[in-house]
DRENDO-1510 file (C-alpha; in Angstrom, 1 decimal, always signed):
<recs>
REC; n; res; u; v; w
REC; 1; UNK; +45.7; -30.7; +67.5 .
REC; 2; UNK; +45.2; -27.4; +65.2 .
REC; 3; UNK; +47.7; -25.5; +68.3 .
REC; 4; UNK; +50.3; -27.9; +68.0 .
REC; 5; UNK; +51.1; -28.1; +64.6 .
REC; 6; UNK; +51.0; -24.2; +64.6 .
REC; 7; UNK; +53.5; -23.9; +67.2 .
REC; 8; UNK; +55.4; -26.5; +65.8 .
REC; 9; UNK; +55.4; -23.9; +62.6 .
REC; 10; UNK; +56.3; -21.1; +64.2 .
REC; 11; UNK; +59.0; -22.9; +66.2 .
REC; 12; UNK; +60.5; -24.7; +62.6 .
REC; 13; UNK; +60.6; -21.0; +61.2 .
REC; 14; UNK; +62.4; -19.3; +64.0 .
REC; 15; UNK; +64.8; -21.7; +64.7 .
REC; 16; UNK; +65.7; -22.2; +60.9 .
REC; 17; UNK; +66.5; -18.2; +61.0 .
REC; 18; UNK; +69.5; -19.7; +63.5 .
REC; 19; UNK; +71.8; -20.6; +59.9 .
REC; 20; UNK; +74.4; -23.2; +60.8 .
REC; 21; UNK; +77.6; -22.7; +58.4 .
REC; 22; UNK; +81.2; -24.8; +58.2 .
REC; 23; UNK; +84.5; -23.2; +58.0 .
REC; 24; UNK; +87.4; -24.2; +55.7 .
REC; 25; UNK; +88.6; -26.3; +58.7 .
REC; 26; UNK; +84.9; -27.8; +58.7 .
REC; 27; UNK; +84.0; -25.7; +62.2 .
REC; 28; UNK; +80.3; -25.4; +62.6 .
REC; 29; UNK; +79.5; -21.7; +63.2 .
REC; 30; UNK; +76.4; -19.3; +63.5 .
REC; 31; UNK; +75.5; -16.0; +63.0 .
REC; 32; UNK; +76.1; -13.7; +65.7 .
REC; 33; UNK; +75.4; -14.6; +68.9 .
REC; 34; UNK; +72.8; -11.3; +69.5 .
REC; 35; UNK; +70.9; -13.0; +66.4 .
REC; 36; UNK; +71.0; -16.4; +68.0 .
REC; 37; UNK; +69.5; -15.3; +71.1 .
REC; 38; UNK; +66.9; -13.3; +69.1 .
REC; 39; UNK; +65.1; -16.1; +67.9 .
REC; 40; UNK; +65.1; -18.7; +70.5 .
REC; 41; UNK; +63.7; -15.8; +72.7 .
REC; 42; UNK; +60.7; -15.6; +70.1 .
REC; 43; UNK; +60.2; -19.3; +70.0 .
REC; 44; UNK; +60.5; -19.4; +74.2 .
REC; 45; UNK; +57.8; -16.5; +74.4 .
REC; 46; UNK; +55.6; -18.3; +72.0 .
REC; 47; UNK; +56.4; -21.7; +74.0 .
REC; 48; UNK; +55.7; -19.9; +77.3 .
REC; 49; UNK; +51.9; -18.4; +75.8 .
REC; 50; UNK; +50.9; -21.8; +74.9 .
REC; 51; UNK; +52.1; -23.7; +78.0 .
REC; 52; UNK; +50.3; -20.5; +80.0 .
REC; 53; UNK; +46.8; -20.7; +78.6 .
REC; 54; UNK; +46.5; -24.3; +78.5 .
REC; 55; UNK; +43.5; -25.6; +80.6 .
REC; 56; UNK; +44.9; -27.1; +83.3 .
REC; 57; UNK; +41.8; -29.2; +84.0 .
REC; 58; UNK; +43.3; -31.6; +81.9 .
REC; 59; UNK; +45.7; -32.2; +83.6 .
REC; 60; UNK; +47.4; -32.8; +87.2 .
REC; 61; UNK; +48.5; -29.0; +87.0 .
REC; 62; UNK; +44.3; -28.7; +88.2 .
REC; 63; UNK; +45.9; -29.8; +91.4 .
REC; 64; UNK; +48.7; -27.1; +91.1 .
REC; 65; UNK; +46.5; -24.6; +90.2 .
REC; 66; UNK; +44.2; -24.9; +92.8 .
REC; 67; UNK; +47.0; -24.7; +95.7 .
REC; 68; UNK; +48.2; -21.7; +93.9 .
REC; 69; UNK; +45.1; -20.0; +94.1 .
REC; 70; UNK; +44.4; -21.3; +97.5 .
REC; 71; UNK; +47.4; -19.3; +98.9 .
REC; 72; UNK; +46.2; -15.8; +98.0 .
REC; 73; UNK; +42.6; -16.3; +98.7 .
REC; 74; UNK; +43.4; -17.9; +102.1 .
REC; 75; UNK; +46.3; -15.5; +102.8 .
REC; 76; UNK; +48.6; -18.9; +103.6 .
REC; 77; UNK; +51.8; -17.6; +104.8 .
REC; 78; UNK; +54.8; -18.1; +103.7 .
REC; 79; UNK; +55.9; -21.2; +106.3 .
REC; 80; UNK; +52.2; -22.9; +106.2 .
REC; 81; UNK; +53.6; -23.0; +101.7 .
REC; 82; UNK; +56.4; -24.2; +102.5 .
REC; 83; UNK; +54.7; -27.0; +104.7 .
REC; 84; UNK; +52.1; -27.8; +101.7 .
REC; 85; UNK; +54.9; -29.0; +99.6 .
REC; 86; UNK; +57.8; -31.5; +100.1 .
REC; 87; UNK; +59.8; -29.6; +97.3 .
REC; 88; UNK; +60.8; -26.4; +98.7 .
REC; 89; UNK; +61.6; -24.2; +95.8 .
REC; 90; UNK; +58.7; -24.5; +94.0 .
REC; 91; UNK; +56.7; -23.8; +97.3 .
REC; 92; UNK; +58.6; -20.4; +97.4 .
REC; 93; UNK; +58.0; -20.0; +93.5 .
REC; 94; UNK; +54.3; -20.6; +93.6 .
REC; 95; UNK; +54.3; -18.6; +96.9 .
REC; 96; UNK; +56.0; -15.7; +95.5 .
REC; 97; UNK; +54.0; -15.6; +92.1 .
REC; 98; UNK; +50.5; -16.0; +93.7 .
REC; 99; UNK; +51.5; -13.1; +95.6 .
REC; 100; UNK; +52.4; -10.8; +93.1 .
REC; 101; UNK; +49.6; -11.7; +90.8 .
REC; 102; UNK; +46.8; -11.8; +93.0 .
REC; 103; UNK; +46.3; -15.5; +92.8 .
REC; 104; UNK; +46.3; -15.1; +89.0 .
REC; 105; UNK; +47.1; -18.7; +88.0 .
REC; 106; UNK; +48.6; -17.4; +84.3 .
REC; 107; UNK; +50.9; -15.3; +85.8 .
REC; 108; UNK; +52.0; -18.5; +87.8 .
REC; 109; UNK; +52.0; -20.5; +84.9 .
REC; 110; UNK; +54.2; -18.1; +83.0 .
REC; 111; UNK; +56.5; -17.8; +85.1 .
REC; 112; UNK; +57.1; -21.7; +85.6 .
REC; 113; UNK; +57.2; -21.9; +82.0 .
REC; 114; UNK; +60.0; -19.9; +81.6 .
REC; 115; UNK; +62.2; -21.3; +83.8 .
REC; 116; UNK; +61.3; -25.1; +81.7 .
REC; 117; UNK; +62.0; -23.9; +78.7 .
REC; 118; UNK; +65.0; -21.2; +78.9 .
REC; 119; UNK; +67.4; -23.7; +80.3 .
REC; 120; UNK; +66.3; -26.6; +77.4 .
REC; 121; UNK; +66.8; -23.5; +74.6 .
REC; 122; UNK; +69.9; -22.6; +76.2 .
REC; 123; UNK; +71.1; -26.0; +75.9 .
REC; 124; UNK; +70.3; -26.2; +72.5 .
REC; 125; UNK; +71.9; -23.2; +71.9 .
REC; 126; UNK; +75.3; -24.3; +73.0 .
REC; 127; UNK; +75.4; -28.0; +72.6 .
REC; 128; UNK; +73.4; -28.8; +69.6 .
REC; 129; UNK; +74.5; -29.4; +66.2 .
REC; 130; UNK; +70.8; -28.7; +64.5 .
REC; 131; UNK; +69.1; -26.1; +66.7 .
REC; 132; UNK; +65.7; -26.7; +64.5 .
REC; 133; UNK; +65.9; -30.4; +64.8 .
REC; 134; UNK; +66.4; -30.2; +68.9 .
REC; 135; UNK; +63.7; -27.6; +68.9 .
REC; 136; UNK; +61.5; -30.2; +67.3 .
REC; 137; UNK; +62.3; -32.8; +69.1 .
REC; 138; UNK; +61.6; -31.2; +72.3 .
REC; 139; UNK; +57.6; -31.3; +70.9 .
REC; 140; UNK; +57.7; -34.6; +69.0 .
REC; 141; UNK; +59.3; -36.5; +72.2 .
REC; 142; UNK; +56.7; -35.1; +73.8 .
REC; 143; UNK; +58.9; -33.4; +76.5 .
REC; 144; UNK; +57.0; -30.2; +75.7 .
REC; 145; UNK; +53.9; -31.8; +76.9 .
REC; 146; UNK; +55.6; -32.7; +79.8 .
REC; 147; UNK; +55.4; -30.0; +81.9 .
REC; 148; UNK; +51.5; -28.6; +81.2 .
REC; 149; UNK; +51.3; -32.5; +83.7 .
REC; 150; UNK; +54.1; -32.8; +85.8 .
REC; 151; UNK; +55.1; -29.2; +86.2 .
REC; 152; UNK; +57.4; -29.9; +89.4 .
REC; 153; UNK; +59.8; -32.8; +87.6 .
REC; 154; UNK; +59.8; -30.9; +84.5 .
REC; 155; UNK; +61.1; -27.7; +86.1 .
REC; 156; UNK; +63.6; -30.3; +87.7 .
REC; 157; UNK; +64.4; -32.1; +84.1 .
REC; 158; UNK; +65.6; -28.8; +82.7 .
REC; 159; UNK; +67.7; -27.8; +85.6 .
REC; 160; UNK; +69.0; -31.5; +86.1 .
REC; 161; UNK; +70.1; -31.6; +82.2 .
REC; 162; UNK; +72.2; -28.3; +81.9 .
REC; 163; UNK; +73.5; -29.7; +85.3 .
REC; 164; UNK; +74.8; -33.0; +83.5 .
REC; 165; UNK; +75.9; -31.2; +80.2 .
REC; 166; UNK; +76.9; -27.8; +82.1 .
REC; 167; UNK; +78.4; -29.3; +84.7 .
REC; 168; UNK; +79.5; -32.9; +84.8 .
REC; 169; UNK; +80.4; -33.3; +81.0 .
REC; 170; UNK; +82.8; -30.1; +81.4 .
REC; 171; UNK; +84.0; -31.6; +84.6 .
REC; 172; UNK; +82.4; -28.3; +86.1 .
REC; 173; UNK; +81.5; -30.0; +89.6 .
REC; 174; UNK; +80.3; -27.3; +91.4 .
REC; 175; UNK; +78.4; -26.1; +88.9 .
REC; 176; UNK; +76.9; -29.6; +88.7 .
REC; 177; UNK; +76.3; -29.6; +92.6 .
REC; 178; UNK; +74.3; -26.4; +92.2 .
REC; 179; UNK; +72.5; -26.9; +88.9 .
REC; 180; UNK; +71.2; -30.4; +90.4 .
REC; 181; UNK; +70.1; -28.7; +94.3 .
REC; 182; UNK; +67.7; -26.6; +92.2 .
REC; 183; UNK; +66.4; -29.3; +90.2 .
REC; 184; UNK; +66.2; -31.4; +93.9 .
REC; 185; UNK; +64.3; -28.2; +95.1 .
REC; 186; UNK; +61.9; -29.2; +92.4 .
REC; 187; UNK; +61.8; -32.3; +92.5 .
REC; 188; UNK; +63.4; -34.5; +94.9 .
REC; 189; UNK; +63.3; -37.7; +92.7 .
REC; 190; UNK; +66.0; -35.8; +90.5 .
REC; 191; UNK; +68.6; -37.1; +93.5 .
REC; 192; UNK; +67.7; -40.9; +92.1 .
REC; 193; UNK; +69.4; -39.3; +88.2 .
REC; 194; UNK; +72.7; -39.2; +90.5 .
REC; 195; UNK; +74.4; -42.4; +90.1 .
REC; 196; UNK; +73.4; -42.6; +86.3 .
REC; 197; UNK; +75.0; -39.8; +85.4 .
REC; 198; UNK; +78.1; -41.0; +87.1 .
REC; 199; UNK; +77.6; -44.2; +85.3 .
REC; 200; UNK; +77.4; -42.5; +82.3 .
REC; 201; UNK; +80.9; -40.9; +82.3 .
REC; 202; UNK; +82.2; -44.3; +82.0 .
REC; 203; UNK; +83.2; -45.7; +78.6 .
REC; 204; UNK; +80.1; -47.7; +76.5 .
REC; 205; UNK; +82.5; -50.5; +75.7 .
REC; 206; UNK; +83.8; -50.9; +79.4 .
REC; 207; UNK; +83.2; -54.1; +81.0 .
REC; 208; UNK; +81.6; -52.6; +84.4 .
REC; 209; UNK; +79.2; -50.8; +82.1 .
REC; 210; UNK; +77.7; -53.9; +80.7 .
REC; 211; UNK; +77.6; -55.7; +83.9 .
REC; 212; UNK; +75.6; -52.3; +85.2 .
REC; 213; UNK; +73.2; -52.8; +82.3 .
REC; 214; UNK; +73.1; -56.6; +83.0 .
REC; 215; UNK; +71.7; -55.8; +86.7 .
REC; 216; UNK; +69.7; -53.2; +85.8 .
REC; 217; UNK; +67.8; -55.5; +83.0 .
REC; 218; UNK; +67.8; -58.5; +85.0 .
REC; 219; UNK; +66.4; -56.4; +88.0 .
REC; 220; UNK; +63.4; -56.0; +86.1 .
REC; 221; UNK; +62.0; -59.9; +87.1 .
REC; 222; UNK; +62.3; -59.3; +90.8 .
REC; 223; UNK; +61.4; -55.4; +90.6 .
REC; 224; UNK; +58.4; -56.0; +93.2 .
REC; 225; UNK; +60.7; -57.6; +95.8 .
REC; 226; UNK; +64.1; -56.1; +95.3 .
REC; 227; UNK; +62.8; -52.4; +95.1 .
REC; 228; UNK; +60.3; -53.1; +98.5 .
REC; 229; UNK; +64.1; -54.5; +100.4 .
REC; 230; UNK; +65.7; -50.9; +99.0 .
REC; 231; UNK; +62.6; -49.3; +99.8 .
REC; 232; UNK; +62.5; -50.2; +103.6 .
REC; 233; UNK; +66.5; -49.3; +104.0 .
REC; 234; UNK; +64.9; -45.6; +103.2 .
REC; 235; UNK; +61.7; -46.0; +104.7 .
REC; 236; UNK; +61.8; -42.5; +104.9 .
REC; 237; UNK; +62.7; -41.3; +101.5 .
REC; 238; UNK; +58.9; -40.1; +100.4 .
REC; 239; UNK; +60.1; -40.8; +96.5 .
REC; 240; UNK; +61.1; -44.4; +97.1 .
REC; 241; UNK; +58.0; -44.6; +98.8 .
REC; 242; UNK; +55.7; -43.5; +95.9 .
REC; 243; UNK; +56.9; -46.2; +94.1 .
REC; 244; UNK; +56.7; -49.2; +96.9 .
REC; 245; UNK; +53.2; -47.6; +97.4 .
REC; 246; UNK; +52.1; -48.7; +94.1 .
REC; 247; UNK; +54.0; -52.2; +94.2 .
REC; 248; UNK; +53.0; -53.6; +96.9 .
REC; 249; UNK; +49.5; -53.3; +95.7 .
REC; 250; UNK; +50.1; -55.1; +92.5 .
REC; 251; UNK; +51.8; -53.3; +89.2 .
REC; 252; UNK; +49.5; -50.3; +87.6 .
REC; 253; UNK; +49.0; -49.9; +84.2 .
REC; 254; UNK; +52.0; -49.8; +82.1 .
REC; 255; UNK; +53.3; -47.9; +79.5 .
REC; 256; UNK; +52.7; -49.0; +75.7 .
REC; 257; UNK; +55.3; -50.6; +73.6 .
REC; 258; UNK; +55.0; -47.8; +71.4 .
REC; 259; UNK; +56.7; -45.8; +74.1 .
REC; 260; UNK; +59.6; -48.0; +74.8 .
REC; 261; UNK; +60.0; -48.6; +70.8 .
REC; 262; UNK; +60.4; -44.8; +69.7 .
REC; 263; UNK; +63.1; -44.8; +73.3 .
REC; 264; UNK; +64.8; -48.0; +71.7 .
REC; 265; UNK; +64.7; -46.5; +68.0 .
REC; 266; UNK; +67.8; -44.0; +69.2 .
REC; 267; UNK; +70.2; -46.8; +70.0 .
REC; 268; UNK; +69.6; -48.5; +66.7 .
REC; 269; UNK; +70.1; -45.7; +65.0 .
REC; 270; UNK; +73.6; -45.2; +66.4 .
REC; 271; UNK; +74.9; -48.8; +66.1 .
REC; 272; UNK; +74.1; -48.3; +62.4 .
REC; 273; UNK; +76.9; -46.0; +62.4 .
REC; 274; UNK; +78.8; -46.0; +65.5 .
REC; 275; UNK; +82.0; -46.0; +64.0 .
REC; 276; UNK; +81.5; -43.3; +62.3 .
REC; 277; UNK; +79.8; -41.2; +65.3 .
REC; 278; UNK; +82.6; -41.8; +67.3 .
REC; 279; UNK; +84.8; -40.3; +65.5 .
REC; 280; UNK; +83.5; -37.3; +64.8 .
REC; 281; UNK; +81.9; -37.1; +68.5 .
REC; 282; UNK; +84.3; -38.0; +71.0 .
REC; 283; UNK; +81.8; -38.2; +74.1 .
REC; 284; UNK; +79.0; -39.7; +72.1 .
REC; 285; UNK; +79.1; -42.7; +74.3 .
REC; 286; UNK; +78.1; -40.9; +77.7 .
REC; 287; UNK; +75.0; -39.6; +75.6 .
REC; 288; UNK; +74.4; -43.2; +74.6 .
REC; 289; UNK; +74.6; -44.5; +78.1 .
REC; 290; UNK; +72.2; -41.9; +79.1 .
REC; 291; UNK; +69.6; -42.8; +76.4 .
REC; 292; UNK; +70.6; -46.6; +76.9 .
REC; 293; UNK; +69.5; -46.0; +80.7 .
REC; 294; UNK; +66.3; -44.2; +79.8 .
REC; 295; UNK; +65.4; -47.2; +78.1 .
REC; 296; UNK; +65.8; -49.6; +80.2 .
REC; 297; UNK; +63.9; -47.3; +82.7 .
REC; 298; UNK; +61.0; -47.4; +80.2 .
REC; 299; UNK; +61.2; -51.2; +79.8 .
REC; 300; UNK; +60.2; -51.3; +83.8 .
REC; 301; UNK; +57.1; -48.6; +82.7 .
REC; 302; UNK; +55.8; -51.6; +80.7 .
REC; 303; UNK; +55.4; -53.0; +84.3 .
REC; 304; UNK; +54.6; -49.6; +85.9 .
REC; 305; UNK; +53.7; -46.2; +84.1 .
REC; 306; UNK; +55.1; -44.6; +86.7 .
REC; 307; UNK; +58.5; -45.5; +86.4 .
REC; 308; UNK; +58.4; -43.9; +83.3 .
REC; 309; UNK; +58.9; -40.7; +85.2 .
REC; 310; UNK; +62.5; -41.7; +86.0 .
REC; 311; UNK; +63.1; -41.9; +82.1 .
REC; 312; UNK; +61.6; -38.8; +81.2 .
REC; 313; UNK; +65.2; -37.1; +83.0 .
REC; 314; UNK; +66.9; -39.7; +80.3 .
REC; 315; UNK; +64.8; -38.1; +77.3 .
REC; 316; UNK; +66.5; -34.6; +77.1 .
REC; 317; UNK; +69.2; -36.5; +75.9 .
REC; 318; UNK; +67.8; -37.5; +72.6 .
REC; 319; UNK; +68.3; -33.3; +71.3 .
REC; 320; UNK; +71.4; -33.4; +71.2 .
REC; 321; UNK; +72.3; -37.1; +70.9 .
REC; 322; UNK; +69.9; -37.4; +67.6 .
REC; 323; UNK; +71.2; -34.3; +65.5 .
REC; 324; UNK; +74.9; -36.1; +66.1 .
REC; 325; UNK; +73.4; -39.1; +64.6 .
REC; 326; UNK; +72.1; -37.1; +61.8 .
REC; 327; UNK; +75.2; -35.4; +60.9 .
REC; 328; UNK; +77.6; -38.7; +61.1 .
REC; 329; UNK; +76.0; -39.6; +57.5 .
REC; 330; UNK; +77.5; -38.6; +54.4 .
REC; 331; UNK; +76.3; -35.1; +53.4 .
REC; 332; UNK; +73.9; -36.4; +50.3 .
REC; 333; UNK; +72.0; -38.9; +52.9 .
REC; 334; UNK; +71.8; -36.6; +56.0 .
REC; 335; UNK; +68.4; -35.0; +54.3 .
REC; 336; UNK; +66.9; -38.4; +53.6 .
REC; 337; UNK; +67.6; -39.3; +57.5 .
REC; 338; UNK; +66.8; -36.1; +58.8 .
REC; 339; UNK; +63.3; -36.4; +56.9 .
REC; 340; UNK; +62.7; -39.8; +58.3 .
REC; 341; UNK; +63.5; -39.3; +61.7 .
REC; 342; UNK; +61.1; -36.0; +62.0 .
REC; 343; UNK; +58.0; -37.7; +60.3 .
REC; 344; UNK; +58.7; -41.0; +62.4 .
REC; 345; UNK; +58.9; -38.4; +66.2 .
REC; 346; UNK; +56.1; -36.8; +64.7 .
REC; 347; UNK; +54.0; -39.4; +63.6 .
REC; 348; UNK; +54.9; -40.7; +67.6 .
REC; 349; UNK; +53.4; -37.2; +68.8 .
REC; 350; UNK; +50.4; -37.6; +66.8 .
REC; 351; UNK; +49.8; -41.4; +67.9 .
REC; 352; UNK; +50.2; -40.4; +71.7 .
REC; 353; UNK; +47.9; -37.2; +71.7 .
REC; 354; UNK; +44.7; -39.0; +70.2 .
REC; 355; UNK; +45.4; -42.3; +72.5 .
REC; 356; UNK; +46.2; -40.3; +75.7 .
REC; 357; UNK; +49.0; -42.1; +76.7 .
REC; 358; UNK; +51.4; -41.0; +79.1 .
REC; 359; UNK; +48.4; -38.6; +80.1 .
REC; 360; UNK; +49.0; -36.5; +76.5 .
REC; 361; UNK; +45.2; -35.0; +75.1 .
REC; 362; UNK; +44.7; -32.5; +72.4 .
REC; 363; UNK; +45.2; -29.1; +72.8 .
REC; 364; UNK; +42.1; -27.2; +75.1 .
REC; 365; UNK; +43.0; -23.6; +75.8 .
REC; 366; UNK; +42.5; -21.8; +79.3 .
REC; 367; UNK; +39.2; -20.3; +78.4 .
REC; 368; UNK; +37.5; -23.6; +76.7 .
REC; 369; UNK; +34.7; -25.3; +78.7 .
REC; 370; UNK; +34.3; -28.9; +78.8 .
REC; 371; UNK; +35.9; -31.9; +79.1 .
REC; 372; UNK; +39.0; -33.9; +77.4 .
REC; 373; UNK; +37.7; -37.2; +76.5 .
</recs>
């Protein structure tokens, strides 16, 4: 726990170096962008160090790291890695890196931490209105944690989130085309985010919205039969399989309520002031659609933890979504939330690192012997 809340220091320092001011006209600006790009570089390389030397015994990453290592000492060429893997790109990324380094898995990790984290600081950079609240809500969501586990969807969750706010927010659409074939090269579930983020463009009070969510809710009491029909129209799709897989052998384990709660909180938070978030954030609503999706995504967790992989693309949302709904309160009460909101995320990171939900343990560097328990 001790690495966390160091990290979680040294992140809260650099990114409060990033000042925010307002202009006359009441334009949010920041110092020069040289300085800007200064600091989030010192919080990525401290991001990248810890993500690197984590033990990945704790984790799925074992599984990772053992393939990586496999292809130098075997001398797997470069077809038989693509062959190992169903998503190409990171077969040519740990291919290439396990190369270079000899098979030296820090090296690999390193790398792959990199390309997580600059596109999520890069986002922040440009698109947040608190750059130290994002920052810390990329740990206290958890979505930090993320990728030490699922390294192959959170290299495709950065990539498919600059795509959305890169690409389809600024009705960039080839941008958006290219930002989300990398994430698919990832990840191929990332191709499932699709329609959503069409969805989303839509207005939140639009009548076709509402019936969407209606569906999607009420899809949630026939989940094992209506997702096994969709599953054997793309028998061959090996995502939609993963999940039939685990239906049709009775639901998993689920997610805790504590997880769909802290998704939920967001959207409470926002009708509390909607109005007034609305006006002073035009698009608000596609980033409330987004979250609103996430949720309901995490609602069908409850039934199986595993689609709560689908809503960890939603969760990205919440840094820049949550510093909007910070700032739409009155100047003398945006401390008192901004307090509130940080202790309540952390106090969620804290909860889910000594339960081990969603797969989350204390911190064990590379080096440490033993066993998580």
């Amino acid at each position: 726990m001790l690495i966390y809340l160091v990290v979680i220091a040294i992140t809260a320092f650099f990114a409060s170096r990033i000042y925010v001011e307002y202009n006359s006209s009441g334009v949010k600006t920041y110092p020069n962008r040289r300085s800007v790009y200064g600091w989030l570089f010192l919080i990525l390389i401290i991001w990248v160090a810890v993500f690197a030397i984590k033990n990945p015994n704790d984790t799925d990453a074992s599984l990772y790291k053992f393939t990586y290592e496999r292809f130098y000492k075997e001398g797997v060429t470069f077809q038989k890695a693509l062959d190992n893997y169903r998503d190409k790109l990171y077969a040519v990324l740990a291919y290439i890196c396990t190369n270079i380094s000899k098979g030296d898995w820090v090296f690999g990790a390193s790398a792959i931490g990199v390309l997580i984290y600059t596109p999520i600081l890069y986002l922040i950079s440009k698109k947040s209105e608190d750059i130290t609240i994002s920052c810390l809500l990329y740990f206290f969501t958890m979505n930090w944690y993320y990728g030490t586990n699922g390294m192959r969807q959170a290299l495709a969750g950065s990539f498919a989130i600059c795509a959305y706010y890169f690409g389809l927010r600024e009705k960039k659409y080839f941008k958006y085309i290219l930002l989300i074939l990398i994430a698919y090269g990832f990840h191929a579930s990332v191709l499932l985010l699709i329609p959503f983020h069409i969805l989303s463009m839509k207005k939140l009070k639009s009548v076709s919205t509402w019936l969407f969510f209606f569906a999607f809710i009420s899809l949630s009491f026939f989940l094992k039969d209506v997702w096994g029909g969709f599953s054997e129209v793309f028998s061959s799709n090996v995502i939609i399989n993963q999940y039939q897989d685990v239906l049709q052998n009775s639901m998993s384990h689920g997610s805790s309520i504590l997880r769909v709660l802290v998704v939920i909180a967001p959207l409470i938070l926002i009708g509390n002031n909607y109005s007034k978030i609305k006006t002073d954030y035009e698009g608000v609503d596609h980033d409330v659609i987004m979250i609103s999706c996430g949720a309901i995504f995490m609602v069908y967790s409850m039934l199986d933890v595993n689609f709560s992989q689908m809503s960890f693309y939603f969760s990205s949302v919440l840094l820049i979504l949550i510093p909007k709904v910070i700032n739409a309160y009155e100047i003398e009460k945006r401390q008192t939330m901004k307090t509130i909101i940080m202790v309540l995320y952390f106090a969620y990171m804290v909860i889910l690192l000594f339960n081990g939900d969603m797969g989350a343990y204390p911190y064990r560097a590379y080096w440490q012997t033993g066993t998580v328990s």
